[in-house]
C-alpha positions as CSV (number, residue, x, y, z in Angstrom):
1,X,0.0,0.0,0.0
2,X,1.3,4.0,-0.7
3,X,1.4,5.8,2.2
4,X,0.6,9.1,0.5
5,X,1.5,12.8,2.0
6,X,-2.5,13.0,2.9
7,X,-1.7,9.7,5.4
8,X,0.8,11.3,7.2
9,X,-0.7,14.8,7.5
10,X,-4.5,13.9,8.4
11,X,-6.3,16.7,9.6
12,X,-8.6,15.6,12.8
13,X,-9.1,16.3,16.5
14,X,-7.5,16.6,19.8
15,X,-6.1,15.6,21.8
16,X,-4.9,12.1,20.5
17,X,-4.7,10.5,17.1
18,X,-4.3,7.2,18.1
19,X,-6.4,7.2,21.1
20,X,-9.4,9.8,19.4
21,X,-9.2,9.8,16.1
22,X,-8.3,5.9,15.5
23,X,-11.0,4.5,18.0
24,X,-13.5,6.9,16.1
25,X,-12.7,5.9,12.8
26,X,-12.2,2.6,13.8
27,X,-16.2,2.5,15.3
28,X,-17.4,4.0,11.6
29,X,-15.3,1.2,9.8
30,X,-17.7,-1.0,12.5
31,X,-20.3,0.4,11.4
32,X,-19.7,-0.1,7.5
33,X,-19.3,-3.5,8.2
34,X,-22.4,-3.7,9.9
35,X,-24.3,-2.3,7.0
36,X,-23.2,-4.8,4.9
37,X,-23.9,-7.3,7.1
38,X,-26.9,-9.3,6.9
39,X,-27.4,-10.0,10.7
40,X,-29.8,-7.0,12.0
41,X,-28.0,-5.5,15.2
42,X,-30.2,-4.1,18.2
43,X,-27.1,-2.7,20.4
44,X,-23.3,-2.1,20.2
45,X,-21.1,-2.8,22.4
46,X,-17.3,-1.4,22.8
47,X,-14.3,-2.7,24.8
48,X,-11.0,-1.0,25.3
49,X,-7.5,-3.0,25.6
50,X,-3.9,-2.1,26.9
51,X,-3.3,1.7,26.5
52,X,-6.7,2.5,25.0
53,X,-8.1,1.1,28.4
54,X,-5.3,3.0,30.5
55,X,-5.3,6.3,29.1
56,X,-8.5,6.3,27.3
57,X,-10.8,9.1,29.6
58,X,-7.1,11.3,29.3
59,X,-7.1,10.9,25.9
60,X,-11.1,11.0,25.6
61,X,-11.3,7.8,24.1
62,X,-14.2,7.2,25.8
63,X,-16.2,10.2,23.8
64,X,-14.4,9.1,20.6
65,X,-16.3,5.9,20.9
66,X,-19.4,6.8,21.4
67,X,-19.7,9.6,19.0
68,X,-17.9,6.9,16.3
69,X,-20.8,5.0,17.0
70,X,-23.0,7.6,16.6
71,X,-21.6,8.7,12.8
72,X,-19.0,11.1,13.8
73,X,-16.2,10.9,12.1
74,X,-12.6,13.3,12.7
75,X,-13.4,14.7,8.9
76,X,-17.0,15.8,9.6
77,X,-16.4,16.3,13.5
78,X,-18.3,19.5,15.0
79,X,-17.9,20.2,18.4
80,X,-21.0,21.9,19.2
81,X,-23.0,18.9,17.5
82,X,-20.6,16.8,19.4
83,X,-21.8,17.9,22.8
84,X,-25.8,17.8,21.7
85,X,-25.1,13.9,21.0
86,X,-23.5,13.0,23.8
87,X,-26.8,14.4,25.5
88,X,-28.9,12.8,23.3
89,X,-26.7,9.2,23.9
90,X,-26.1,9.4,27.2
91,X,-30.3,10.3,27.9
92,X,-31.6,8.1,25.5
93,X,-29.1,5.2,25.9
94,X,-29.0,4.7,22.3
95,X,-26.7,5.7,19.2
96,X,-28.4,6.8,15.8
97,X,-26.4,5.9,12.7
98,X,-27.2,7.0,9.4
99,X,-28.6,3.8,7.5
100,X,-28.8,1.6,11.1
101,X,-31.6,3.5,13.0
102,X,-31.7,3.5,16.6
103,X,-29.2,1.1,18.3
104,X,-28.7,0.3,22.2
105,X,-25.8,1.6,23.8
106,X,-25.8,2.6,26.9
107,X,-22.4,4.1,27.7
108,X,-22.3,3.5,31.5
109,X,-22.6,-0.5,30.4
110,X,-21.5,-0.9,26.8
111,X,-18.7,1.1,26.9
112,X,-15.6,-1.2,28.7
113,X,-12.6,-0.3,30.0
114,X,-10.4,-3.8,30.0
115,X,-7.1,-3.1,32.0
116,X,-6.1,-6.7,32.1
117,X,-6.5,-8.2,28.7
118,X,-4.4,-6.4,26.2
119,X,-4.8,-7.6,22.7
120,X,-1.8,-9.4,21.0
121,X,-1.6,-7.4,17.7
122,X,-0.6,-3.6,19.3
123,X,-0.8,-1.9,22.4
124,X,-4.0,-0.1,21.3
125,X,-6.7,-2.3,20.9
126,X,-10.6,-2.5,20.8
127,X,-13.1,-4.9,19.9
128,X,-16.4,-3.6,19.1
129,X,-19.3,-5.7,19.0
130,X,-23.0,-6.1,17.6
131,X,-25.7,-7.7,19.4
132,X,-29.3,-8.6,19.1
133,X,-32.3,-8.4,21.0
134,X,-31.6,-11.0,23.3
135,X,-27.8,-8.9,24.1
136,X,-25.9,-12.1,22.1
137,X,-22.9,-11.2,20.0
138,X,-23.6,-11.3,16.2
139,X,-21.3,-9.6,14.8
140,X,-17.4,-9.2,16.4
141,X,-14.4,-7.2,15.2
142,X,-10.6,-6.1,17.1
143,X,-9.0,-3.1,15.8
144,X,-5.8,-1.9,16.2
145,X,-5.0,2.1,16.7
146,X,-1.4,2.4,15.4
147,X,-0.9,5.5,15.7
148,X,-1.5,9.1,13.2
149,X,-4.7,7.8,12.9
150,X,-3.9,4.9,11.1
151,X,-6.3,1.8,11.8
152,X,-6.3,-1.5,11.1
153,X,-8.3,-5.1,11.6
154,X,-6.3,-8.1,13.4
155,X,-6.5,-9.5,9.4
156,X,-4.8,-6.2,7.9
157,X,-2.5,-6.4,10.8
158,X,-1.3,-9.8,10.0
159,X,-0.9,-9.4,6.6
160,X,1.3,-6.3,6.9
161,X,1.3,-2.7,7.9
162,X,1.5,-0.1,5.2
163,X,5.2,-0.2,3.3
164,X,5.7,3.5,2.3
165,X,6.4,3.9,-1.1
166,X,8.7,0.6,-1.3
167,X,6.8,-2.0,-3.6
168,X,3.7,0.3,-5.1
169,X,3.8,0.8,-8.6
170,X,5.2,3.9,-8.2
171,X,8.0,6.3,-10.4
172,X,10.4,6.2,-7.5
173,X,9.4,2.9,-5.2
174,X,12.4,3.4,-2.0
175,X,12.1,1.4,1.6
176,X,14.6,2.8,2.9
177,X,16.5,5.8,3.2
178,X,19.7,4.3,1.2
179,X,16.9,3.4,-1.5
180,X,15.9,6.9,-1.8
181,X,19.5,8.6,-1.9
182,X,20.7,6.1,-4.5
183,X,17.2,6.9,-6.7
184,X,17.8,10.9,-6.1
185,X,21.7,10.4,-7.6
186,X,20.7,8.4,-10.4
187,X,17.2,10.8,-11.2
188,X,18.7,13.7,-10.1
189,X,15.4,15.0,-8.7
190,X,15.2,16.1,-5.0
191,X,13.4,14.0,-2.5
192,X,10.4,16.4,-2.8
193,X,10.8,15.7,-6.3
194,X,10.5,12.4,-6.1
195,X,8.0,12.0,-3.6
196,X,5.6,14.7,-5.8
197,X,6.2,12.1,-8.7
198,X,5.0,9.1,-6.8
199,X,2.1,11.1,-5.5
200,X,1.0,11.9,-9.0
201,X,0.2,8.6,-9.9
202,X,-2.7,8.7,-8.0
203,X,-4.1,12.3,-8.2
204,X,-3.6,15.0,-10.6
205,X,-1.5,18.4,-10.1
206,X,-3.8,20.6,-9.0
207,X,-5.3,18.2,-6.1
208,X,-2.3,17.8,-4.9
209,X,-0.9,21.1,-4.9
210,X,-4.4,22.5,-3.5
211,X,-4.2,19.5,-1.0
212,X,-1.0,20.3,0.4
213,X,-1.8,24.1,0.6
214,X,-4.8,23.1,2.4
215,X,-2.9,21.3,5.3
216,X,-0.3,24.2,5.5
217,X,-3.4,26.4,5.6
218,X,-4.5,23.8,8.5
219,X,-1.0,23.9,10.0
220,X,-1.2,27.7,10.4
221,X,-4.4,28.6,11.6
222,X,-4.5,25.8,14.3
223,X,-0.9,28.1,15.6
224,X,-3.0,31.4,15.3
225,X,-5.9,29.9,17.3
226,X,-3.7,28.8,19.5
227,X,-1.4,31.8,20.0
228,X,-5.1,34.5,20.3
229,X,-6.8,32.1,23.2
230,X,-5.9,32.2,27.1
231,X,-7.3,29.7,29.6
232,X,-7.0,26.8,31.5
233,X,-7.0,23.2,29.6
234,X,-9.8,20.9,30.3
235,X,-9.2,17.5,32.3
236,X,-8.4,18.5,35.8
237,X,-4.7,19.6,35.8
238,X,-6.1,23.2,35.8
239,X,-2.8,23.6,33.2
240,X,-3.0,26.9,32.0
241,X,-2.1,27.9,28.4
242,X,0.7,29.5,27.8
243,X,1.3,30.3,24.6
244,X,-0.9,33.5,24.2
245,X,0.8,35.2,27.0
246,X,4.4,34.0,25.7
247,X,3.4,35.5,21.9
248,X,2.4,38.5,23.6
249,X,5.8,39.4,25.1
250,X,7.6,38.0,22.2
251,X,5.6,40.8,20.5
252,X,6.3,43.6,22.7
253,X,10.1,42.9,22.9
254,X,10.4,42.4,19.1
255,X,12.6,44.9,17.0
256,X,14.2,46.0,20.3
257,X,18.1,46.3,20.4
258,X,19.2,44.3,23.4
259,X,16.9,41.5,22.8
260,X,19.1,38.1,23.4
261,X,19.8,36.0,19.6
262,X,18.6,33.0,22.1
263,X,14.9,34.2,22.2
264,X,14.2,32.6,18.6
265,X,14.0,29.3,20.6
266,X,11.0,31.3,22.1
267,X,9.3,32.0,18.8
268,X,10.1,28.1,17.9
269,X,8.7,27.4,20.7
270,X,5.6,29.4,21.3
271,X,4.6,28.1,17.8
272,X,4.3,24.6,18.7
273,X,2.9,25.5,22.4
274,X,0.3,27.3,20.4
275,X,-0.8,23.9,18.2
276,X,-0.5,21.7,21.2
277,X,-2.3,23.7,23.5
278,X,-5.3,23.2,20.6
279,X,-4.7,19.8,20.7
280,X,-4.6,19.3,24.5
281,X,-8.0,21.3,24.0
282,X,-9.6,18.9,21.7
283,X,-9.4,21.3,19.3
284,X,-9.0,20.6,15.2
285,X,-5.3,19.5,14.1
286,X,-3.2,18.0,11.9
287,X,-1.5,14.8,12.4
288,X,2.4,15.5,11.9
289,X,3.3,12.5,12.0
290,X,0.9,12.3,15.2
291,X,-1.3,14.5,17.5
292,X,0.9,14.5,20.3
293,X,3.5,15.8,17.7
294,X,1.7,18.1,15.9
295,X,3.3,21.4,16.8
296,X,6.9,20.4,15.4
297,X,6.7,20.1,12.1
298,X,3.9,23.3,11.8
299,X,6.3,25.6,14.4
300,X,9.1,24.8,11.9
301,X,7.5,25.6,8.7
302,X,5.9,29.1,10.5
303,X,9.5,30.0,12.1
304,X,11.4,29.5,8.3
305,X,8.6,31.4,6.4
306,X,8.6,34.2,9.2
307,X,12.1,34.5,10.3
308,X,14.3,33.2,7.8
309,X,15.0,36.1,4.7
310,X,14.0,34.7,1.5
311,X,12.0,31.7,2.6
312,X,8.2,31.5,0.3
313,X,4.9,30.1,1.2
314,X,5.2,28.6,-2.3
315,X,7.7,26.2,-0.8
316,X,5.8,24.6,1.6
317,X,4.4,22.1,-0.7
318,X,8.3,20.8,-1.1
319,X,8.8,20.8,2.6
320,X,5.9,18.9,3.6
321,X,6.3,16.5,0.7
322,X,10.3,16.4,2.3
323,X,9.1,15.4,5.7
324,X,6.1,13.1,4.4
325,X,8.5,10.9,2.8
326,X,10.6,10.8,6.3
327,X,7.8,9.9,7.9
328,X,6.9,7.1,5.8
329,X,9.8,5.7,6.1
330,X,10.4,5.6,9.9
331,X,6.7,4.1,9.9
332,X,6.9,1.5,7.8
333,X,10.1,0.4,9.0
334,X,9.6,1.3,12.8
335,X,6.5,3.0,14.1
336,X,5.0,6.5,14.9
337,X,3.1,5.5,17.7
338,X,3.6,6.3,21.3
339,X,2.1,3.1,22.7
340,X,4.5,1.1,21.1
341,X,7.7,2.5,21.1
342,X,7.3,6.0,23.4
343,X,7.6,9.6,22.6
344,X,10.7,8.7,20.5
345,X,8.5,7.3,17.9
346,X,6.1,10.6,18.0
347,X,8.0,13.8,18.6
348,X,11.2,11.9,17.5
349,X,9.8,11.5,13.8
350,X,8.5,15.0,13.8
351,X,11.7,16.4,14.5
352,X,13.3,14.3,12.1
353,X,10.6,14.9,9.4
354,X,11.1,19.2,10.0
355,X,14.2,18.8,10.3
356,X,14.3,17.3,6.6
357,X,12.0,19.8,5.4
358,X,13.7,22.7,6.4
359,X,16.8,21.1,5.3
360,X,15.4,20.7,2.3
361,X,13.8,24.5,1.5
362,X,16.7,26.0,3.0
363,X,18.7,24.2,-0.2
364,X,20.1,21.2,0.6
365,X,21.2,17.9,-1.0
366,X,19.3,15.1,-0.4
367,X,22.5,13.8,1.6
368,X,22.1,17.0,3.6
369,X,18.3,16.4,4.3
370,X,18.9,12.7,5.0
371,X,21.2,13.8,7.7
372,X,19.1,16.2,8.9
373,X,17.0,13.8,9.8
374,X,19.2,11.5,11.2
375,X,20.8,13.7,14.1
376,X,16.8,15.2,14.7
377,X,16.0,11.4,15.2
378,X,19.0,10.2,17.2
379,X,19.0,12.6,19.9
380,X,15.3,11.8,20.7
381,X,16.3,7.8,21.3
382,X,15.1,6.6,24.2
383,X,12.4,9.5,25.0
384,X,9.5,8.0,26.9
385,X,5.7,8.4,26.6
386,X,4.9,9.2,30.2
387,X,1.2,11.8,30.1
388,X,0.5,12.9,33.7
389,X,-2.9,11.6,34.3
390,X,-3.1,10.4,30.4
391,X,-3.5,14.3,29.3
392,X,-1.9,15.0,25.9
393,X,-0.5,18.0,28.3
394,X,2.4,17.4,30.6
395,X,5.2,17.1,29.3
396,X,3.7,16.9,25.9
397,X,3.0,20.6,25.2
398,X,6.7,21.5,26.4
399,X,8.3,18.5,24.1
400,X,7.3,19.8,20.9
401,X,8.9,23.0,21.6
402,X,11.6,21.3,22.2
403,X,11.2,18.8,19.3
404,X,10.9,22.1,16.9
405,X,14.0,23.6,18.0
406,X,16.0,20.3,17.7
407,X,14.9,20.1,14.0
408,X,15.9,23.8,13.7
409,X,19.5,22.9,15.1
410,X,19.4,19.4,13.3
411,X,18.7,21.1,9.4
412,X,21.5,24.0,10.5
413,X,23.9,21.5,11.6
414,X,23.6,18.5,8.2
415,X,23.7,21.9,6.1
416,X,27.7,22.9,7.2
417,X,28.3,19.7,6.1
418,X,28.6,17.6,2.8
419,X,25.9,15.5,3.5
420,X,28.6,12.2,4.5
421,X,28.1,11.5,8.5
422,X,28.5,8.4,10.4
423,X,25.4,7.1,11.7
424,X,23.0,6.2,8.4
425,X,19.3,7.7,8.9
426,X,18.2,3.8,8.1
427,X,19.9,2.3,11.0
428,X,19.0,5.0,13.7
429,X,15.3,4.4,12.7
430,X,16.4,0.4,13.4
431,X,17.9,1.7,16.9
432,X,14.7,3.6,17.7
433,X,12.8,0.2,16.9
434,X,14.3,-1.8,19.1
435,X,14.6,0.8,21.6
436,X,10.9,1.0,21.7
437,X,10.6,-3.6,21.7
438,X,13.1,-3.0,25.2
439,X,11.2,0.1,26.8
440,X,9.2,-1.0,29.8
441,X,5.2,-0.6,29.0
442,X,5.4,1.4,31.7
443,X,7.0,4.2,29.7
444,X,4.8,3.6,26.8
445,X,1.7,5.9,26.8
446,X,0.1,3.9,29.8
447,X,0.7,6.8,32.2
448,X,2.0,4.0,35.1
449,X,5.5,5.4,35.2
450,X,8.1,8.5,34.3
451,X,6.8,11.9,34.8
452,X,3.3,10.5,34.9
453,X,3.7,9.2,38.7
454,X,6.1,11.6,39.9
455,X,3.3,14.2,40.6
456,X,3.0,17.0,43.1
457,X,1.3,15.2,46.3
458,X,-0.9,18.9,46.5
């Protein structure tokens, strides 16, 4: 299967991909099937597994669920229609699915949190289930949340998760990043180049250039909202946002003479604050490669087009098409999801995949960008996924600042060089694999160790 640009950068809602958006998607794929079943359901019934089950209220998993069930889906999610059906579900103990009709589920009963069973294919499971009238199971499916959205049955599991652009019928068909250096030198087209080329086999020009301005257009409002809105963040950490007061001062101090060259980590900063602060807030994002990554890759792209001289909005296009094909490749070859290999495998790639991008606009060889992402990656190894209380907040908001200004200092730092380094980008992803197969569960989005139990007592 291709995983196109549109995979990677999915535009949704907060706070979680993998914990909202996959379960939600994953409950209208339920429903699809029931439709084409010919067993007539009278109720639903939904159980969560492993990390799903841990962190699932954090990560509101719970409403995900139930509004899945209900025909929500992340692409025609409203939040004020949202909160009516909820009402409506949690009154009337039933869901209302176009094409269904009325279906029991009450979500005090129906709705299951299963702490002890985890399922065997991924660390974020589900099984959804259709009864009838007598409350006997007629119709049974397990899903798998894999993170960025991405869904898939125990079958599609087994058979394979998706393999980038290595073996689709495709112009320029790489696995790996040695793959795609050795096609750039013998094409010599850009990685952007490249990956526009493979992306055109399956939708014309203009849908993919209004496509791609469409999630940069995404990218950059969800920073405005963010950067315009005060507040404290729901789910009972009373965390307050941050990133309004921070642009403010970053404002007032701009132009001035004796402001220190250091405060552009600020701006990098503030940016991504501003997207994860949305996300924390259930507000609309896009993945990059995740949720709890989102603000890296958009805080880059908004600190080179508004701080860098001679950087143009007309470039973005090549920088996300840059960091999609990163992206790919760290998740076909290791993963992007939090559950199973920690915060490595989320603000890790992000950084890796701005880093590349901005390598990239900023001029550089595909060597240069394939280092980039290489020293972004390696010096997030062994970063755990540890959400106090299972909010997408602390320390996640922080981290993508942090992620952002490592990609800023990883593109700088592959473009004084040739492009030649030690450490290929092909084996670190490997290292971060294996990293993530030897990190305790504990450290893996659970919220049972790391910063998440080392809490103030008050």
């Amino acid at each position: 299967m291709f995983l196109s640009v549109f995979d990677i950068f999915k535009i949704g809602i907060g706070p979680s991909s993998s914990h909202t958006m996959g379960p939600m998607v994953a409950a209208d794929r339920f429903l699809g099937l029931l439709r084409n079943s010919p067993f007539h359901a009278h109720g639903l019934r939904a159980v969560l597994h492993g990390s799903l089950a841990f962190t699932g209220v954090g990560h509101a998993t719970d409403r995900a669920v139930i509004l899945g069930l209900d025909g929500l889906t992340p692409d025609n999610y409203d939040a004020a229609a949202a909160e009516k059906a909820l009402a409506r579900i949690k009154g009337q103990r039933q869901v209302r699915p176009d094409g269904l009709g009325a279906l029991s589920f009450d979500p005090a009963r129906d709705l299951i949190f299963d702490y002890d069973t985890p399922l065997p294919g991924h660390p974020n499971g589900m099984t959804l289930h259709a009864t009838d009238a007598q409350g006997d199971v007629i119709l049974t499916e397990h899903y798998y949340s894999i993170g960025g959205g991405f869904v898939r049955t125990e079958a599609e599991l087994a058979a394979g998760d998706v393999r980038s652009e290595g073996g689709a019928d495709v112009p320029y068909p790489f696995h790996s990043a040695a793959e795609m250096l050795a096609m750039a030198a013998r094409s010599g087209k850009s990685i952007a180049q490249m990956k526009r080329a493979n992306e055109l086999k399956f939708i014309g020009p203009g849908k993919l250039d209004a496509g791609l301005a469409r999630i940069w257009a995404e990218m950059s409002d969800c920073i405005d909202r963010g950067l315009s809105t005060d507040g404290v963040l729901p789910g009972g950490l009373s965390v307050r946002r941050r990133a309004h007061a921070i642009h403010q001062a970053l404002q007032a101090e701009h132009g001035l003479n004796l402001t220190a060259p250091h405060t552009i980590n600020d701006w990098m900063s503030v940016y991504a604050m501003a997207v994860n602060e949305e996300n924390a807030a259930g507000g609309r994002v896009v993945t990059a490669p995740t949720n709890g990554a989102a603000g890296v890759v958009p805080a880059t792209i908004r600190y080179w087009l508004d701080h860098v001289p001679g950087a143009h909005p007309d470039r973005a296009g090549d920088f996300l098409l840059t960091a999609a094909a990163i992206g790919g490749l760290i998740k076909a070859n290791a993963s992007i999801s939090g559950a199973e290999c920690g915060c490595q495998a989320e603000v890790g790639s992000a950084a890796a995949m701005a880093a590349a991008g901005l390598a990239a606009v900023l001029g550089g060889t595909p060597e240069q960008v394939e280092n980039a992402a290489e020293i972004a990656l390696e010096h997030h190894l062994g970063m755990t996924c540890d959400p106090v209380k299972g909010l997408v907040q602390v320390p996640c908001i922080e981290r993508n600042g942090l992620g952002a200004i490592k990609a800023v200092s990883a593109a700088s730092l592959s473009l004084r060089g040739d492009g030649q380094h030690f450490m290929p980008l092909d084996n670190c992803i490997e290292a971060m694999r294996q990293t993530g197969a030897d990190m305790s569960e504990k450290y893996k989005e659970t919220a049972l160790g790391g910063l998440a139990v080392n809490v103030p007592n008050c």
